[in-house]
N, C-alpha and C positions, 0 to 999 in steps of 0.2 A: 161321775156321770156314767161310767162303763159301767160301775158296782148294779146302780141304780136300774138302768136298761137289763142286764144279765138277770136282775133279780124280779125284773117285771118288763118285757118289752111293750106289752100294750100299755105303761103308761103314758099320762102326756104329757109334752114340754112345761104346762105349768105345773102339774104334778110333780117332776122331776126337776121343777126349779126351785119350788117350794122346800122340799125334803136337802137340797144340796143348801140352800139356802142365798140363790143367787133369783135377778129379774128372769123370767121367760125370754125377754130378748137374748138374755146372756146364754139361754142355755140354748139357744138356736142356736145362736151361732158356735156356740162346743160342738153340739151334734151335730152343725155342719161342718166343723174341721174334721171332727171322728171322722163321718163319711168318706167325704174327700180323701181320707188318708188310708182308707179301706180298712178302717176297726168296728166301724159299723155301717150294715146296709138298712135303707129308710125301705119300707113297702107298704103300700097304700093298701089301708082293708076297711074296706068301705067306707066313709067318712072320714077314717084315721089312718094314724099311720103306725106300724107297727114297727119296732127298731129291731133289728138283732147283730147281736158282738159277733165280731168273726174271730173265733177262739183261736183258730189257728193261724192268726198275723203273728209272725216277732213283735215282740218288742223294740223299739229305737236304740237303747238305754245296755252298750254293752260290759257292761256292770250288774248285767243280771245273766249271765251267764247262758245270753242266747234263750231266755224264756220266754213262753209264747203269751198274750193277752190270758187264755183259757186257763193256763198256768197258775196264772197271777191270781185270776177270777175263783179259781178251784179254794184258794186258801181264805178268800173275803166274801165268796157267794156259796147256798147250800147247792152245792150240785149246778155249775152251768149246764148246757147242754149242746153240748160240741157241735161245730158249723162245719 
């Protein structure tokens, strides 16, 4: 889901459910845990909502050596663009 928003945030939840290969319900509710967990902020533009990764969250996961979201995103996406 992160890969997918970093590499397009104006997409939309069924775009991005599509491409992951899960329902739109499902992927609401991911993109509302992201949120909530402060990895992605939602912002409304005009009719939609636009996503964007907050590159510079840690990670959970201390087996990655304290690396940040944007880190991770750097090696799976062309160029995030730092938050």
């Amino acid at each position: 889901m992160l890969v997918c928003i970093a590499h397009d945030p104006g997409l939309r939840l069924r775009d991005i459910a599509e491409q992951v290969g899960i329902t739109e319900r499902s992927a609401f509710g991911i993109v509302a845990d992201l949120t909530g967990a402060g990895y992605v902020v939602k912002e409304r533009e005009g009719r939609r909502n636009r996503y964007r990764v907050q590159t510079h969250v840690p990670l959970p996961d201390a087996g990655v050596r304290n690396a940040s979201v944007g880190e991770v995103l750097a090696v799976l996406v062309d160029g995030p663009s730092p938050s």
